[in-house]
N, C-alpha and C positions, 0 to 999 in steps of 0.2 A: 532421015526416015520420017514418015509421015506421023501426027504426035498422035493419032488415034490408035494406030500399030503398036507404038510403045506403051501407050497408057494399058493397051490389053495384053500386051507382051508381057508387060512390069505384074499385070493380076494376076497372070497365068501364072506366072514364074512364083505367087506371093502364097496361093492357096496352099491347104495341108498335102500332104501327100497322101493320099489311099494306104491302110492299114494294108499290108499281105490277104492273102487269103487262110481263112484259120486252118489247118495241116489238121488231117480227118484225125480222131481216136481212136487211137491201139484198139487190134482185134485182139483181146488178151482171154483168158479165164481164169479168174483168180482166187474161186475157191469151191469145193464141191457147188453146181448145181448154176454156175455163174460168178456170181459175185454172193454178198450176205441176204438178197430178196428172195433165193432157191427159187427164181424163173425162172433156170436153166436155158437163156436165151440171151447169144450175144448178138447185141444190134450193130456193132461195128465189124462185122465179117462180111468184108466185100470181094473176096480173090475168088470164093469159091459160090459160085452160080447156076445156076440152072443152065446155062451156055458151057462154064467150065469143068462140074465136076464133072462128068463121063468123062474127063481125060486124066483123073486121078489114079495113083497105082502107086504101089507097096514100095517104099524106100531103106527100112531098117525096122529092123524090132530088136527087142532086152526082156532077160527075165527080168520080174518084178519084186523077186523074193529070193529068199536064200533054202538051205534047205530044214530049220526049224519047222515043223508041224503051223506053229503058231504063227508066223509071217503068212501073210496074206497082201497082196499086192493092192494098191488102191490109184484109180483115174488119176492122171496125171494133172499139172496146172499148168498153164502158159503165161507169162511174164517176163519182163525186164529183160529180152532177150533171148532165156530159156525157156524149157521145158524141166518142171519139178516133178518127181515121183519117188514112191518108193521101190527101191533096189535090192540087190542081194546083202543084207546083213544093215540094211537102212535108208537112209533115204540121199539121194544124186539131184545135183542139177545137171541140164545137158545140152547137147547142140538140138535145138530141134529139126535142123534139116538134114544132119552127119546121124544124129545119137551117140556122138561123142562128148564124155564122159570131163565135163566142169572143174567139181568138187563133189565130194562123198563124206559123209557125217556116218559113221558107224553108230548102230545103235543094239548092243548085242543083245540077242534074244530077245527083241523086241517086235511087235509089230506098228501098224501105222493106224490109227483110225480116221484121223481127218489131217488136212493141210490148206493153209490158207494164205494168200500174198496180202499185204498192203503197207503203204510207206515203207519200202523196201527191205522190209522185215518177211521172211517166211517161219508162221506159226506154225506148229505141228501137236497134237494128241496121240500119244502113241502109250500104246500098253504094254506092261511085262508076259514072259509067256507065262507065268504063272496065274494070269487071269484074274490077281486082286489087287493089281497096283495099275494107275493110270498117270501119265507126265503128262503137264505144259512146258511146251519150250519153245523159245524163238530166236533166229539166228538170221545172221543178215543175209540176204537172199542172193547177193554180187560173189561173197567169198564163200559160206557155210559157214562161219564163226560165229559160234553161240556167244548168243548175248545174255541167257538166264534160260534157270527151268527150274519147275515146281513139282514136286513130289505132290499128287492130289489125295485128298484125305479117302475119297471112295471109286472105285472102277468108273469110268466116264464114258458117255458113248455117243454124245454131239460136241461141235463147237461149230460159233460163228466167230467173224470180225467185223467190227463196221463202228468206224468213227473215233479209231482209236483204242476200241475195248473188246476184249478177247473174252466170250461169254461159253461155257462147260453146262454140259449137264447130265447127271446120275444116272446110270447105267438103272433099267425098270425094276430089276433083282437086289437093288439096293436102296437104302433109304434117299427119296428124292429132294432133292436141291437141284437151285441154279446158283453157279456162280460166274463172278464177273471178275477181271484183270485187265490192269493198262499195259496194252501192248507192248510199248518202249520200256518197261521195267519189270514188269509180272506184278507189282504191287496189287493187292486184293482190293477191289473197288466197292464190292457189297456183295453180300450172300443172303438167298430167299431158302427157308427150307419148308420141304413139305410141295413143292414144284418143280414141275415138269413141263417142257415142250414138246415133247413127243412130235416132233419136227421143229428141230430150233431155227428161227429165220429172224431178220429184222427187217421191219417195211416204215422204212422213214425214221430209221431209231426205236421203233417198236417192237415187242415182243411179244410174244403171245403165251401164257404160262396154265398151265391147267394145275389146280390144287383139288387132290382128294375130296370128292364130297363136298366141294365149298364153289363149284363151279370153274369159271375162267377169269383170267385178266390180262392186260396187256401193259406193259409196264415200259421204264423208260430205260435202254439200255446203257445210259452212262450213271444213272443213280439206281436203279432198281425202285423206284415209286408206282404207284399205283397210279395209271392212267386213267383207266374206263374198267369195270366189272361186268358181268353178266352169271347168270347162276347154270347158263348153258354149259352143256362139257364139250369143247370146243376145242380144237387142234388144230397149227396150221398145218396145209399141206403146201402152201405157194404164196405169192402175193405178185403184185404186178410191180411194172419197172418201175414203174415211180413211187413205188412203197405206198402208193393212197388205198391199197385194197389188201385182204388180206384172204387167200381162199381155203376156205377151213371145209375139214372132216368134223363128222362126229357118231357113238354109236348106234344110234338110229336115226339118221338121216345120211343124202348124199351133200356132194357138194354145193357150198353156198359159199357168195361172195359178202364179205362184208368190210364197210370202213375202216381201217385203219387205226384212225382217229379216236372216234366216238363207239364203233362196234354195232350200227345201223346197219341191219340188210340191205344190200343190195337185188338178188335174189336167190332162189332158192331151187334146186333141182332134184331129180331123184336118182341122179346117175352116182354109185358111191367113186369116189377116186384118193384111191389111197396117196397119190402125189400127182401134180400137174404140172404142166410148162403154160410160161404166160408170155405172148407179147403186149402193145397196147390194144388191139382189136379182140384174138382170139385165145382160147384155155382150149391143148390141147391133153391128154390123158391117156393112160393104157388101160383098156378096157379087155380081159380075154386075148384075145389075139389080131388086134387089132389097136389103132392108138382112134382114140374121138376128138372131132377140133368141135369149140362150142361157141357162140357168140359173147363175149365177153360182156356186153351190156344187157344182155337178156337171159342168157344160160341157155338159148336155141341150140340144138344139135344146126352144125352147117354140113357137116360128112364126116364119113371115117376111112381110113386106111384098112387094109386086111394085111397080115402079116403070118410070113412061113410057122411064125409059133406062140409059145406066149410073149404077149408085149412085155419091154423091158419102158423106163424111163425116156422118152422120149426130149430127144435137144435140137432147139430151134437155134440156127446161124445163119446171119443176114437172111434170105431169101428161104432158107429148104427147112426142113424137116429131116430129123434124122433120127429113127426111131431101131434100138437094138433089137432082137427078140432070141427067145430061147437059148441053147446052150450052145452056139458056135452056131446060130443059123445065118443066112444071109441080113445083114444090114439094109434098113429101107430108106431110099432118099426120098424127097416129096416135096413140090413148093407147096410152101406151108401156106398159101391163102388159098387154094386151090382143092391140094391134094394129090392132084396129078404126080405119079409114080414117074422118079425120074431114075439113073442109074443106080445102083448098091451092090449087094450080093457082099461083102466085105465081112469075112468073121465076126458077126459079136457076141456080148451077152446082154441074157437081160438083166444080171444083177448089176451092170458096172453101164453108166449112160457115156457115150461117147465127149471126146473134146474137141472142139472145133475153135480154132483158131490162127492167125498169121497167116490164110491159107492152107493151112493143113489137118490131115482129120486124123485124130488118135483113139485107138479100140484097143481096150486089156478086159480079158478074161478072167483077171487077177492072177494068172503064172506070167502071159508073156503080152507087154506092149507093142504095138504093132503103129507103125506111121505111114500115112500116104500124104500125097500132094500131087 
């Protein structure tokens, strides 16, 4: 063989081999709203399209509740294979393409108020029906075996996770605190009292905390320190996927985007939006009967959707929009850079925003779950 052939035969043979290509990220949802930023917007949802979903339709639904007064059914989560919700007499993992039925943790006479996945832990906030007792608990998400729970000192009516830490906070009728807990043990990590989030979220580990008369801060969710203050009364309502922004209410003004960080405007609008959906581009919102998409570096109105009723929470997945409205009116799909109305009509509400994940869209009214794909 000729020694020029071998010599680049011997280099070809000698160089590294090409990595794989990296296998896309789970279309998961894994905790009200998204994940702990409350965008409400998964960016890994690619099954369901502007091409695909007009061929979506109804595969199974479950009630969501038992028949106590005090259960109340809440959006479901997507994860590690399942679909988590709460059920009749507590809360089930399940098939999410069957709705066959996992594992089931009874929780008697209890309702659910929030649910959250991560490190294979599914956290849960649930209330007694006697409306003065609120639990932490977390239980491994594969079987339902509880791994610990915490009797909480006052009614609770948010939690986040993000980073390990499981953060609660004070139902408004009770004296306000935040508290903090390590996921994998429940151990108490730090408590703030006389705070509130009145939208609890974290964007980048950040919190954003409103105290009585003493203005705002944002604080660090694994120590509870003091980041950046402001004497504004500021609330978040959202932040963006990368946690760098933070987009806040407050009682006289609308919404305004500000830094994460430091607590620097960004800018400022007059549109009030009592919650938003953020991807990196636009902030959309329920405005009346209609959802609004805004320019996220400006606060420009770009359009709005009109909807059969009152806007509910709108959830952005991969490509669409997916905005609930009134009380079992038709569901709106829309590509979300656009606006353009694409198929729906699909029962929703406006108190419960839809799940979109794995290819599948999940809609509860709070009595009964309903699934398509």
């Amino acid at each position: 063989m000729n020694l020029f052939l071998i010599a680049a035969l011997t280099a070809a043979l000698s160089l590294p081999t090409p990595p794989a290509p990296a296998s896309a990220p789970a279309s998961e949802w894994a905790q009200t709203g998204y994940g702990p930023g409350l965008t409400f917007y998964n960016p890994h949802e690619s099954r369901l399209t502007a091409s695909s979903v007009g061929a979506i339709t109804s595969r199974w639904e479950m009630s969501t509740h038992g028949a106590p007064e005090c259960e109340v059914g809440r959006e479901p989560l997507a994860g590690y294979g399942n679909l988590y919700t709460s059920d009749p007499g507590g809360i089930g993992a399940y098939d999410p393409a069957t709705g066959a039925r996992r594992w089931h943790v009874a929780l008697e006479r209890r309702g659910v108020t929030r649910m959250a996945l991560s490190g294979g832990i599914l956290a849960t906030l649930t209330y007694a029906c006697d409306n003065q007792h609120s639990f932490l608990s977390a239980y491994r998400a594969g079987t339902g075996a509880r791994l610990w729970e915490i009797p909480l000192g006052a009614p609770t009516q948010d939690m986040i996770v993000d980073r390990g830490v499981v953060v609660v906070d004070s139902r408004p009728d009770f004296e306000a605190s935040t508290v903090a807990h390590r996921l994998t043990t429940g151990a108490r990590l730090w408590k703030l009292y006389g705070t509130r989030g009145d939208g609890l979220l974290s964007a980048q580990g950040r919190i954003l905390l409103r105290t009585e008369g003493e203005g705002s801060r944002a604080v660090d969710i694994k120590t509870g320190t003091t980041i950046w203050k402001t004497p504004e009364d500021w609330y978040a309502v959202g932040s963006n996927p990368n946690g760098s922004r933070f987009y806040i209410g407050g009682r006289n003004g609308g919404l305004t985007a500000i830094d994460s960080a430091n607590g620097n405007k960004a800018w400022e609008s007059t549109w009030p939006a009592p919650s938003v959906t953020a991807d990196n581009e636009r902030v959309y919102f329920p405005r009346y009967r209609s959802v609004v998409c805004l320019d996220a570096k400006t606060g420009r109105k770009l359009w709005s959707v009109h909807l059969p009723d009152a806007a509910g929470q709108p959830v952005r997945a991969g490509s669409l929009l997916y905005s609930p409205s009134g009380m079992g009116a038709g569901l709106s799909i829309a590509d979300a850079t656009t606006g353009r109305t694409l198929k729906g009509g699909m029962p929703s509400s406006q108190n419960y925003p839809p799940t979109v994940a794995g290819g599948r869209l999940f809609l509860t009214d709070g009595n009964r779950l309903r699934a398509y794909s």
